[in-house]
N, C-alpha and C positions, 0 to 999 in steps of 0.2 A: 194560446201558448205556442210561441214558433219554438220547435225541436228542431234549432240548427247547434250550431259548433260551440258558436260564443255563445249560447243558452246551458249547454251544457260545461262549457269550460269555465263558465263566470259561478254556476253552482258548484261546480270543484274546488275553483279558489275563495270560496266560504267557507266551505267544508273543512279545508285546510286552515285557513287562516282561525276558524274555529276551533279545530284541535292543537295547531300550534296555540292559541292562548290558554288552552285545560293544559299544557304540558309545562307552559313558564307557570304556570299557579303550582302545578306541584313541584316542579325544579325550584320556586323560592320556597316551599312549605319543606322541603326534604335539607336546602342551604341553610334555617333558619334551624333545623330538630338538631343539624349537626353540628354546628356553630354553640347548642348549646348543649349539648354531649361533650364537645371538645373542651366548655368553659367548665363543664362540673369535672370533667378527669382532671382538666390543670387545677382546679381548686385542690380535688383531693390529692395529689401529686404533691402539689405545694404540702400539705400539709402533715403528708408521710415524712418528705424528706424533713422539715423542720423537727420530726418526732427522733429522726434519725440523728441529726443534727447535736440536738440535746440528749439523744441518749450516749453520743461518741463523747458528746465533753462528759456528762458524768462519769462517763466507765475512765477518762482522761483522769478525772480530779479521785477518783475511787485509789486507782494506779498509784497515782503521784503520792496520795495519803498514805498506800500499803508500803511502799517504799520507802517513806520519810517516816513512818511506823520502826520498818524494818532495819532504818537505818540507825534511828538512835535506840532500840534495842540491842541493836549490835555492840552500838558503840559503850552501851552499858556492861557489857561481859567483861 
C-alpha cells in the first residue's frame, strides 16, 4: 500500500462522493414527504373553501328568503 498523496486524495474523493450520494437519497426522500404534505394541505384547503363557498350561498339564499318573507308580510299590513 503506497501512502503517497493521490493514495490519499483518491480515498477522500470516495469518501465524498459517498456521502454526497447518502445526501441526494435524502434530499429526494425529504422533496417527495414534502410534495406530498403540500398535495394533502391543497386537498384540504380545497375542500374548506368549497365548504365555505356553500355555506356563503346558503346564508345568500336564507337572506334573500327572510327578505322576500319580510317583504310581502309587509306588504300585507
Amino acid at each position: 500500500m503506497p501512502e503517497t498523496a493521490t493514495y490519499y486524495m483518491s480515498g477522500l474523493r470516495l469518501d465524498i462522493l459517498e456521502c454526497a450520494d447518502n445526501w441526494q437519497l435524502y434530499a429526494k426522500g425529504l422533496k417527495i414527504a414534502y410534495r406530498n404534505a403540500y398535495r394533502s394541505q391543497e386537498a384540504i384547503l380545497k375542500s374548506v373553501k368549497l365548504a365555505i363557498d356553500e355555506r356563503k350561498k346558503r346564508d345568500l339564499e336564507m337572506m334573500t328568503f327572510t327578505i322576500s318573507l319580510l317583504t310581502m308580510g309587509c306588504r300585507g299590513c
